[in-house]
Each structure stands twice: as structure tokens, then as C-alpha cells.
C-alpha positions in Angstrom: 18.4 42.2 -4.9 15.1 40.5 -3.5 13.3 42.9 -0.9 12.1 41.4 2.1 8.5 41.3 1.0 9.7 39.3 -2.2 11.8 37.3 0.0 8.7 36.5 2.7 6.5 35.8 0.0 8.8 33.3 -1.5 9.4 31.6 1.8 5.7 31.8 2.2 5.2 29.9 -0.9 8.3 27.6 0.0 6.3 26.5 3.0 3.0 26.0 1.3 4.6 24.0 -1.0 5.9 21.3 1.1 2.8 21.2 2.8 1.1 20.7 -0.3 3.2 17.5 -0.8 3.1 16.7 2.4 -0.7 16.2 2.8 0.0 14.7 -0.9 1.9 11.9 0.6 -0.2 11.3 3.3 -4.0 11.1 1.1 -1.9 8.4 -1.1 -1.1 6.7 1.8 -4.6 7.2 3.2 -6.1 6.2 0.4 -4.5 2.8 0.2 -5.4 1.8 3.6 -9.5 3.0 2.9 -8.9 0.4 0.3 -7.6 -2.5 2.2 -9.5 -1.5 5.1 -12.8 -1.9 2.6 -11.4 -5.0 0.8 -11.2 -6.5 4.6 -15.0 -5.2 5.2 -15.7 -7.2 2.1 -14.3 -10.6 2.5 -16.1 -10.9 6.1 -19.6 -9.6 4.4 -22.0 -12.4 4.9 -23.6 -14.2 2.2 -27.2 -12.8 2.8 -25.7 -9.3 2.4 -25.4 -8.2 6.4 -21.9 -7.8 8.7 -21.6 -9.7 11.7 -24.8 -9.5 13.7 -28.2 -10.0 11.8 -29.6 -8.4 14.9 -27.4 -4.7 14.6 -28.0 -3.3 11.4 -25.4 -0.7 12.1 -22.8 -3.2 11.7 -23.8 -3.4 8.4 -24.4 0.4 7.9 -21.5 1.2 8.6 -19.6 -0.7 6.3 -21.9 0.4 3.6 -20.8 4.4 4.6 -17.2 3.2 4.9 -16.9 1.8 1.3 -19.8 4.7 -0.3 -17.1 6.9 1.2 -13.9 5.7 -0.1 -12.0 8.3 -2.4 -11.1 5.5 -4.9 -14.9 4.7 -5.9 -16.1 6.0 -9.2 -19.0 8.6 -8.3 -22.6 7.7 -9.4 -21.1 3.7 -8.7 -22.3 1.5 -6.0 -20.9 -1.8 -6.1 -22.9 -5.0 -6.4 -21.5 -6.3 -2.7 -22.6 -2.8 -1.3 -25.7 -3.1 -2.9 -26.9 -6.4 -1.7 -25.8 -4.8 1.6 -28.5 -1.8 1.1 -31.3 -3.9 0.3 -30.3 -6.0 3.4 -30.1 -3.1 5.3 -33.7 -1.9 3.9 -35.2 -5.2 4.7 -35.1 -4.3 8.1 -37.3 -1.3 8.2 -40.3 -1.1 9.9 -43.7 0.2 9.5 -42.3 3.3 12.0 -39.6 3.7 9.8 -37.2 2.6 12.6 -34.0 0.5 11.1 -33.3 -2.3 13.5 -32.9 -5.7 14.7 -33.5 -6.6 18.5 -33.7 -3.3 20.5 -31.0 0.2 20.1 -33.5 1.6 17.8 -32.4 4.6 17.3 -28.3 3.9 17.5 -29.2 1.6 14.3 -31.8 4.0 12.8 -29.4 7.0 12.8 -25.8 4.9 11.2 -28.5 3.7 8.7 -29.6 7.2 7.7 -25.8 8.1 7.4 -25.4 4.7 4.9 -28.4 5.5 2.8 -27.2 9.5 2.6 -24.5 8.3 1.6 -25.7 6.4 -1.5 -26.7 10.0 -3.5 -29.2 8.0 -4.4 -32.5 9.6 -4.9 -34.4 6.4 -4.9 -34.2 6.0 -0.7 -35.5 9.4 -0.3 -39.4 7.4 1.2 -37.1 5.5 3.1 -34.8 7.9 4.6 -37.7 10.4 5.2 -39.7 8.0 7.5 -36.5 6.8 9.4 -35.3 11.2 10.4 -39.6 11.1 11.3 -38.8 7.8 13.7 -35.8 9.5 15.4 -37.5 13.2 15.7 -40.3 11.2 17.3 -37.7 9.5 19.6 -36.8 12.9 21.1 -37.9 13.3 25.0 -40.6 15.6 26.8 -41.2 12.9 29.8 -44.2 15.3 31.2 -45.5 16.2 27.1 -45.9 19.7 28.7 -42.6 21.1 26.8 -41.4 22.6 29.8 -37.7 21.0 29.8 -38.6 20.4 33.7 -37.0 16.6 33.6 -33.2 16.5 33.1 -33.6 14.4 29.6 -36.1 16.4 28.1 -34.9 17.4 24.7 -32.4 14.5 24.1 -32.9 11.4 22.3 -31.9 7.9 24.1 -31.6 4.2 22.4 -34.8 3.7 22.4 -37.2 0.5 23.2 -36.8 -0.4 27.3 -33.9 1.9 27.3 -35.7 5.3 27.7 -33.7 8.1 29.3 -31.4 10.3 26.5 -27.5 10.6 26.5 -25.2 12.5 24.5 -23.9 9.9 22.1 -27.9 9.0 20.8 -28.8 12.5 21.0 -25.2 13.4 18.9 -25.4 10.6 16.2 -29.5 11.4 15.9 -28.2 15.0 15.3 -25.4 14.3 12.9 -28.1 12.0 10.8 -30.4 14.5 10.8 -27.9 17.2 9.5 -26.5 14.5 6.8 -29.9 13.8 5.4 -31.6 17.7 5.6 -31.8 18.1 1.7 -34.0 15.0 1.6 -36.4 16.9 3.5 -36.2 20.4 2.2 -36.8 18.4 -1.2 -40.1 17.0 -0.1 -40.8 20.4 1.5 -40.8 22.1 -2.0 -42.5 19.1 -3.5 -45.2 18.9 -1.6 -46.0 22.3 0.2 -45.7 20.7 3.3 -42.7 20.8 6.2 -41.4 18.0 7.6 -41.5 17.6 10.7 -38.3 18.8 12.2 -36.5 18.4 15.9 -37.2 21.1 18.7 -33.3 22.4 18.3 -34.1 24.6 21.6 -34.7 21.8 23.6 -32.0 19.7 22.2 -29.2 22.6 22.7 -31.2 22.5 26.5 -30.7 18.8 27.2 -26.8 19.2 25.5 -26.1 21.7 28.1 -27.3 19.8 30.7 -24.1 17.5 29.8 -21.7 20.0 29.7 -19.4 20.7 32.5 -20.1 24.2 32.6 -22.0 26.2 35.5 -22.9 29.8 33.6 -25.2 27.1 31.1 -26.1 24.1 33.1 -28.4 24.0 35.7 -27.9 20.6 36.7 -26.0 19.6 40.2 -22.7 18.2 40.8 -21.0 19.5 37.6 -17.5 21.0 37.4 -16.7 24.0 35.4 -13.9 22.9 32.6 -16.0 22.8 29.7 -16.1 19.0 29.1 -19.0 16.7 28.2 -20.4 13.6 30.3 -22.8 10.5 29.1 -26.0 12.1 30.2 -27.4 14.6 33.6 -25.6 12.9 36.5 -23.6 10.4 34.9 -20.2 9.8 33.5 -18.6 7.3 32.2 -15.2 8.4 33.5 -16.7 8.9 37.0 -16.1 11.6 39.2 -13.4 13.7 40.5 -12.8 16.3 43.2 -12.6 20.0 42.9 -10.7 22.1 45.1 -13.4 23.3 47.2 -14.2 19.6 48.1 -17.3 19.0 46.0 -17.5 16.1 44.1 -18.2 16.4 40.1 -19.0 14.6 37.0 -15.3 14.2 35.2 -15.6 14.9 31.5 -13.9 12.3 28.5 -12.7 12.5 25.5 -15.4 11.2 23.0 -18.5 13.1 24.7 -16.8 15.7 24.6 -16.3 15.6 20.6 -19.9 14.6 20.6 -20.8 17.6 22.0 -18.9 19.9 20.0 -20.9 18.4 17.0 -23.7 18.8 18.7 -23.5 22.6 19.4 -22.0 23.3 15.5 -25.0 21.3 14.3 -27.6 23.4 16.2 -26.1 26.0 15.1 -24.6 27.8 17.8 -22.1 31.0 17.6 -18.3 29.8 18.0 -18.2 32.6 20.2 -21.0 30.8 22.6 -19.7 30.2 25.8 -20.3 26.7 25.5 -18.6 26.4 22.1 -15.7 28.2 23.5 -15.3 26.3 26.7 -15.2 22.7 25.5 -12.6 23.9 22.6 -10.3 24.9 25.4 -10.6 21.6 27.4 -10.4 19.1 24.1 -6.9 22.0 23.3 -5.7 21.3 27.0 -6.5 17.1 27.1 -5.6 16.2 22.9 -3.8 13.6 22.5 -4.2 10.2 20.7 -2.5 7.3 23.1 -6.0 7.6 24.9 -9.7 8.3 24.9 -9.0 11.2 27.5 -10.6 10.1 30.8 -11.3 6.4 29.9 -7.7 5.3 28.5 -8.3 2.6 25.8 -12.2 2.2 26.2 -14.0 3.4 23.3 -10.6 4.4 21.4 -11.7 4.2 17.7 -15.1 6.0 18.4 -13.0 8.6 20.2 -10.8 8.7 16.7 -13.9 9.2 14.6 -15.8 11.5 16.3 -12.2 13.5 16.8 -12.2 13.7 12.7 -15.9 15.2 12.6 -16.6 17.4 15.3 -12.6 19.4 14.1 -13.9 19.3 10.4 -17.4 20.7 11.5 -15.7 23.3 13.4 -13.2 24.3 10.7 -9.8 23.7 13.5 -7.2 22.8 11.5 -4.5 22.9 14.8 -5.0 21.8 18.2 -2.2 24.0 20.8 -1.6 22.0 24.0 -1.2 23.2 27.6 2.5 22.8 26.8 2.8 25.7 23.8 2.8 22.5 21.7 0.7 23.3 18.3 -0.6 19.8 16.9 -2.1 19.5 13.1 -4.4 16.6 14.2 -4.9 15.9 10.4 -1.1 14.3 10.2 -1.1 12.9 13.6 -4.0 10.9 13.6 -3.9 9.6 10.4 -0.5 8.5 11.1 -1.6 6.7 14.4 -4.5 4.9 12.5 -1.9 4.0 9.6 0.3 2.3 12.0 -2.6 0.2 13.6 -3.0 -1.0 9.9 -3.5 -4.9 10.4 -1.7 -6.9 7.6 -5.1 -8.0 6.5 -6.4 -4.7 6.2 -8.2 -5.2 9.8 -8.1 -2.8 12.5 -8.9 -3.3 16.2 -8.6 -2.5 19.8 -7.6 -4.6 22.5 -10.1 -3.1 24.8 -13.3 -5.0 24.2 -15.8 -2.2 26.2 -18.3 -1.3 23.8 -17.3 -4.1 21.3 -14.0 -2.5 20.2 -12.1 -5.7 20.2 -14.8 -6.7 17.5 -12.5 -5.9 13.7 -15.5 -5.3 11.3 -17.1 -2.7 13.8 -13.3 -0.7 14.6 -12.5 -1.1 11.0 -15.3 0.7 9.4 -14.5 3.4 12.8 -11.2 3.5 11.4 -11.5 3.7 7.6 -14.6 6.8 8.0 -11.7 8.4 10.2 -9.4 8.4 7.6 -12.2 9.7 4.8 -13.4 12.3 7.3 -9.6 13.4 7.2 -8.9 12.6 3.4 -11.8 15.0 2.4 -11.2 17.9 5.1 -7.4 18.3 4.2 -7.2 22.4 3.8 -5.8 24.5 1.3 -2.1 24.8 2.1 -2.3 28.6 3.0 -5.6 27.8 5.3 -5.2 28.0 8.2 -7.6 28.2 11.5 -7.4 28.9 15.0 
């Protein structure tokens, strides 16, 4: 007769086995969408090697990442339409080693990084180099004093005529820097010499100022639930009003993502107040019928930075207000499955920040599903 032990650890390993085949099922079916959704990237590719707008290199970037990504590619392989697309995308660079068309320097600088990262290949390492040097140079002291005395000190903006920093440069600037750190460590122990690197003080400074938090932010007219806003003083979800009257900044879904990266990126303790406080409000406000705070707008970046800011942080469940424990793995993929096109295609019927716009929401939505695809856990892993 089984003891109870015996018979726990059988259920145990039971349980982990349908998981197992579960998450099985769900990379197969994962897998074929990255495919289609790439084969769609492909057939709209232009002749010259770029996607959709000659002007946006990060169109084109990102298509490059989505099909360098893909777990069906044969490592050590770039294909021949991917590799028109990277000297394309190289033609663009300047003599700062900004990537970019017509203005949004450092939005295309930083999703070219992430494409030529991608690549392994050790060929773009001059390249790559001189772009993280641009955006580290992008990164704001208004008064050069380094006294963090102006409310966008320490955060990185677009660039060009648009000059004041917001979360989603600062975030993507951050997340290309961390994706392309060996590069630099490399030249550091060729050469002797550093690179330069970002002032990760100042950043963490101007990330805070973001955060709807009062025991870290110094700014006015913030609230106190953890959440993250566009930049100091402004949100793209607007405002909302507290019980004691005042009127505050309301926090959204994908800033707030962005600035859970952010803080895993600079390295901060999960047990930092920050840290903990914007887990709690993206546990209370998960779901996936919305970008919380801004309903459809911005639904596919929402998706995506979803994926890598819960991978970063090693949360493999999200537990809603209601005692409701959600594996975001299985439900988001599942939701971006659905939205399949019959070409391959994604897109959202929200056109705010060019959503409506299939080759940018498809390469959104195929790097969701590889973020996922590659982040699935062991069966018996599992975080809080």
C-alpha cells in the first residue's frame, strides 16, 4: 500500500506532467504562428530590403528581430531576405552612430541595436558599439551640473526637436543597452579601455520620478499605487481623483511594464519598494481585453512589453484582486493566437500610435510569442 508521501509525489509528478504537455502543445502551436506571422513580414518586405517607411528604420528592425528570433531558424543562419534587410538597416547609420531616417533618433537607434544583437554576429560589433555610445550620449542633464535638479534629468527622450525624456525611450534605450552589454565588455578586454556606460543612478532617479509612488518620488501630483506614467507630470491615461480630493497622474498598463524592466535592468532588489509596489498594481489591473488605463490604444506594445518585463522578473503567475491566479504564459499566447489573421497578419483596430498599421503589430505580436516560447519554465518552477 502507497504511503501518502508516495502517493503526493506521484500526484506531484501527475501534475507536472500535463503541464509539461500542456506548454508542449502550446510552443507547437506558437511556433507555427512565429512562422506565418514571419512569412507575412516577408511577402510585404520591400524590394530595396526596408518595411514600410524608408524614413523609420525600426519598422524594419523589428522585423529583422522578429524573424532572427523565430524558434524554427537554424542557429548560425541568417536568411538572404533578412540579410538584405541588415545591410539596409546599416545603410542608415550615421557618422554619430545614430540609426535613423527623419527624426525619433533614439526610438530607431535602440530597436536597431535589439536587430543587430540579435544577429550573434560578431561582424556589427563597430556598428553596434557606436549606436549604445549615441543613446548613452542621448541621456539628459539639462543644467550639465549632474545635480538631477530638472524633472528629466537622467532619462533619455526621442531625440532631435523632441527633447524632454519619457519612460518608453528611457525603457527601450535601457533594454538595448542591456541586450548588447557583451559587445562592450568585449571591447573593454580588448582594448584596456571602458566604454562609456549610462549614469544607472540618475536613470533609476528620472524612473522614479514616473512612478506613482510618494516614499520614492519627489515630484507633485502623483498618487501612491505603484503604477508608471509617460514622463514627470504627464500621463497618457490622464488623471484621476484621490479620496482626499487631490488630483493625480493615473498610471496604465504598458508604462507600467516599462518600468518594471526598467528597475530589473538597473538592477534593483525585488524587495525595493519600488519593485514591490508596481508588481502589486500590474497583479491587481492584469488582464488582456485592454491596455489598463487606455483600453485598446497601444494594445500590442502593452502585449510585448507584458512578455519581457514578467520574464525579466522571473513571475511565472499573476493572482488578481479576485483570488484569481493567472499563468500569463497560456493566456496571452492564447489571446495573440486567436488574433491570428488568415494571412499570417496581426493588427489592432485602434490606429493611436500606428497599431492599425500590420507589419508594425505583427512583428509586436510574433516577439511576444518568442519572448513567451523561450521563457516557458520547468514544469515544477514555479514563482511568486
Amino acid at each position: 500500500m502507497k504511503t501518502l508521501a508516495a502517493l503526493s509525489a506521484l500526484a506531484l509528478t501527475l501534475n507536472a506532467t500535463a503541464q509539461e504537455k500542456n506548454y508542449l502543445s502550446l510552443q507547437l502551436e506558437m511556433k507555427h504562428a512565429i512562422d506565418k506571422g514571419n512569412a507575412y513580414l516577408k511577402s510585404v518586405q520591400k524590394e530595396n530590403g526596408h518595411w514600410k517607411n524608408e524614413d523609420i528604420p525600426a519598422y524594419t528592425a523589428l522585423a529583422i528581430t522578429a524573424a532572427m528570433r523565430a524558434p524554427s531558424l537554424e542557429v548560425g543562419k541568417t536568411p538572404e531576405h533578412i540579410q538584405k534587410g541588415y545591410t539596409w538597416l546599416l545603410s542608415k547609420q550615421k557618422d554619430t552612430g545614430a540609426i535613423f531616417g527623419r527624426g525619433l533618433a533614439n526610438y530607431n537607434t535602440s530597436t536597431s541595436i535589439m536587430a543587430l544583437t540579435a544577429s550573434g554576429n560578431p561582424e556589427y560589433k563597430d556598428e553596434i558599439l557606436r549606436a549604445r555610445r549615441f543613446i548613452i550620449n542621448l541621456q539628459q542633464d539639462w543644467d550639465n551640473k549632474g545635480e538631477l535638479d530638472n524633472k528629466y534629468d537622467g532619462g533619455i527622450g526621442y531625440g532631435g526637436s523632441y527633447t524632454h525624456s519619457d519612460l518608453s525611450n528611457t525603457y527601450l534605450s535601457i533594454e538595448a543597452l542591456e541586450l548588447s552589454k557583451q559587445y562592450a565588455l568585449d571591447a573593454k578586454n580588448e582594448t584596456g579601455k571602458p566604454e562609456p556606460e549610462l549614469d544607472w543612478d540618475a536613470a533609476i532617479k528620472f524612473v522614479s520620478r514616473i512612478q506613482n509612488l510618494e516614499e520614492t518620488n519627489d515630484q507633485p501630483g502623483i498618487g501612491n499605487d505603484g503604477s508608471f506614467v509617460y514622463f514627470p507630470g504627464n500621463s497618457k491615461a490622464g488623471t484621476e481623483k484621490q479620496a482626499d480630493g487631490r488630483e493625480t497622474l493615473r498610471g496604465y498598463g504598458s508604462m507600467s511594464y516599462a518600468g518594471l524592466l526598467s528597475l530589473i535592468y538597473a538592477d534593483l532588489d525585488h524587495k525595493d519598494p519600488r519593485v514591490v509596489a508596481v508588481k502589486k498594481w500590474l497583479n491587481d489591473n492584469y488582464t488582456l481585453e485592454e491596455n489598463p488605463g487606455l483600453g485598446e490604444q497601444g494594445l500590442y506594445y502593452y502585449y510585448q512589453a507584458m512578455a519581457k518585463a514578467l520574464t525579466a522578473a522571473e513571475i511565472d503567475t499573476l493572482k488578481t484582486k479576485d483570488g484569481v491566479e493567472h499563468d500569463w504564459r497560456k493566456e496571452l499566447a492564447t489571446k495573440i493566437l486567436n488574433a491570428q489573421r488568415e494571412d499570417g497578419s496581426w493588427i489592432n483596430e485602434n490606429a493611436r500610435w500606428w497599431e492599425n498599421e500590420p507589419e508594425l503589430v505583427t512583428a509586436y505580436a510574433v516577439l511576444t510569442l518568442e519572448q513567451i516560447y523561450y521563457s516557458i519554465p520547468e514544469p515544477q518552477k514555479k514563482q511568486n
